[in-house]
Steps between C-alpha positions, in 0.01 A plus 500: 500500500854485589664131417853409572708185356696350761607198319507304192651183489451111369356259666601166332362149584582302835679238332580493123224340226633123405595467167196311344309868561701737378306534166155610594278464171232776455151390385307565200238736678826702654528596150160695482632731807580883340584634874868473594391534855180573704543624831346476815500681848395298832442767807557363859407703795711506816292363730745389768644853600839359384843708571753537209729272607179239472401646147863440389484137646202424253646630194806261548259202555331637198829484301599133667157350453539624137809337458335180611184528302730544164598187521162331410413784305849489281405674169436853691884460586556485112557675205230506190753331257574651156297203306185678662354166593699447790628598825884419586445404888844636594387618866642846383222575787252777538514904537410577869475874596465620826301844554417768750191662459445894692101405567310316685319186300158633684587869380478301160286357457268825611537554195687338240685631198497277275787652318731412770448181495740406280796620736411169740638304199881392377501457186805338244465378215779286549360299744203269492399597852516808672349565855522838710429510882415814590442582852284815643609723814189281682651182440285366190619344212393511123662206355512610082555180284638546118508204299497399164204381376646308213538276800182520697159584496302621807377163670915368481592843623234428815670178568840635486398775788308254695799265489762785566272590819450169632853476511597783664247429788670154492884668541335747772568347830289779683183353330348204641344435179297163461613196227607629207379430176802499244368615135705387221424631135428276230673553176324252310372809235788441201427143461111556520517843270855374335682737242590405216509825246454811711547756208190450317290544880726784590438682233136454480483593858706809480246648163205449680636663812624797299139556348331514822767692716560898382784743540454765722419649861322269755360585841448268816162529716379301779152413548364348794161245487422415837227237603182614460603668150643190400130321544306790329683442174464129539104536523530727256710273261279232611224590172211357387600139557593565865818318401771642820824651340803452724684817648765497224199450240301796600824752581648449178141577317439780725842694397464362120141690511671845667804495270280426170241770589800725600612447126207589342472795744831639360406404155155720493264136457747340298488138601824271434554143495734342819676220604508327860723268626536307798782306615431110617684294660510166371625268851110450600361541122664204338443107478644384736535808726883606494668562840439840710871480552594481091767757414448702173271706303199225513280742409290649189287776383103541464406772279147620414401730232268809501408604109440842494148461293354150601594545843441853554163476755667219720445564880694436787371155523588406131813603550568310829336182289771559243750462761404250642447290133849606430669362816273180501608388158904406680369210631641138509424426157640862408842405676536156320512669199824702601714218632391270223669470151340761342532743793732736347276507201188551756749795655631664190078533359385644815740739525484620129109529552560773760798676271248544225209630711761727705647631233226704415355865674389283810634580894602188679423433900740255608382339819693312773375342840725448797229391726515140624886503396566443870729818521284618885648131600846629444620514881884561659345477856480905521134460496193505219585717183372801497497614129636375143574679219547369147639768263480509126831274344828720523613411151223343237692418212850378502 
């Protein structure tokens, strides 16, 4: 697939951030995040037969709405500041690149290489947010976001796009659009998670992330569970009990079943021990229930345990049930414990309990669910989305 760059340029915030929010503080569970970025890739059909000129017109009320939206959303205009525990909201702006893509988005999406995936994305380390518009001979546009996720998680990054959109169909005057609904984040997260002394976190966090993560080659695949296969590996899940495992419950048991017996395939019988985890976000979890609209990394990580000898006869239910345990135990009680006094303690445990069990011969699944993150609601008044992509982080340590 043939890509051109048209542009690159910065898009800096409507009117500049007042004083009194120029330091943005990070939050304790920001500190936990090994990904410098994770990326994502929004596809949007041309479904009003536009002409260039029209195309054009929406990529400069892209930029403009953008502009607006930075305002409210000031610490993507920033830099990551040198203390690591901060962002210096100097409106330096974000990276927009404008791109011409020789295919059609239908043409595509016939069949789509993963591997070039990564060419609808901008991506600069020196900026917190990067975003690439890149526009396809038929008129669609894949809108690739980049950034940092020492910032955000994927529910902040939801409202962010949903805000961005709903402000762009606002500054469109050719959309008769009905009352808007402003969304404004909440950044409430360092004085409910506050830092005090990141080191000792950061440091835990980055040993147990190098024990699980491995040097080497790694290869992107797509798999596709419509409907009906969806509801087979529910029932399925579903057991002895006839307890009903959500769709995230019985997927992630499903593949953790394939990729263990694919293991012992390549190992002639040889069963080994593995690790699951499953990131949770805390907004609904906790007590009280934090706001959808909370900016940060309010999230942490399930992990369940499959011992190569006690385990070895589990079936695809058992394994589902372990899932399911593992998420179930971040509850309200669960999330106390974290923002209380002895959170960092409760942190610092947990995470050295999965360093020593990943540290030995065991292959770790890392699980995370977009679904319900509100990403389908993400609308610029082009019509419904038509696809998302989420692609492996660009850089995972740094």
């Amino acid at each position: 697939m043939d890509i051109e760059i048209v542009a690159k340029e910065m898009i800096k915030p409507s009117s500049p951030t007042p004083n009194h929010l120029k330091n943005y503080k990070l939050c304790l569970l920001d500190q936990l995040i090994p990904a410098a970025y994770a990326p994502i890739v929004l596809l949007y059909p041309n479904q009003d037969v536009l002409t260039d000129l029209q195309v054009l017109q929406r990529i400069a009320l892209l930029k403009k709405s953008l502009s607006q939206i930075l305002v409210r959303f000031y610490p993507l205009a920033g830099t990551i500041g040198e203390d690591d525990i901060s962002v210096d909201c100097d409106d330096r702006g974000a990276c927009f690149t404008t791109a011409k893509v020789r295919n059609s988005l239908h043409g595509f999406l016939e069949n789509p290489d993963l591997r070039v995936i990564s060419h609808f994305l901008s991506f600069d380390e020196s900026y917190v947010t990067n975003i690439q518009a890149s526009v396809f001979e038929c008129g669609g546009i894949a809108i690739g976001v980049c950034i940092s996720h020492r910032i955000l998680d994927g529910t902040a990054l939801s409202t962010f796009l949903k805000a961005w959109s709903t402000a762009d169909v606002a500054a469109d005057s050719s959309i008769e659009s009905p009352v808007i609904n402003t969304i404004y984040p909440d950044f409430s997260a360092s004085s409910l998670f506050p830092v005090d002394d990141h080191s000792q976190l950061k440091q835990a966090s980055m040993a147990m992330w190098g024990c699980l993560f491995k040097k080497g080659q790694f290869v992107t695949k797509r798999f596709v569970f419509d409907r009906s296969a969806i509801t087979a590996l529910k029932e399925m899940a579903a057991g002895g009990d006839r307890r009903c495992a959500t769709s995230v419950e019985a997927v992630s048991g499903f593949i953790w079943k394939s990729a263990v017996a694919a293991v012992e395939e390549l190992r002639f019988g040889t069963k080994r021990p593995s690790l699951l985890t499953h990131v949770v976000n805390l907004r609904k979890r906790a007590s009280p229930s934090l706001s959808e609209t909370s900016f940060g990394n309010l999230i942490w990580m399930a992990n369940a345990k499959l011992h190569a000898v006690s385990d070895r006869n589990l079936g695809f239910s058992s394994l589902v049930e372990l899932v399911r345990k593992s998420i179930s135990k971040i509850d309200g009680d669960y999330a106390k414990k974290l923002r209380g006094k002895d959170g960092l303690t409760t942190m610092l445990k947990y995470l050295k309990e999965i360093e020593e069990f990943g540290s030995k011969d065991v292959d770790y699944y890392g699980f995370t669910s977009w679904c319900k993150l509100g990403f389908y609601d993400v609308d610029f008044g082009w019509g419904s989305l038509f696809g998302l992509v989420a692609l492996i982080p660009v850089v995972l340590f740094s």
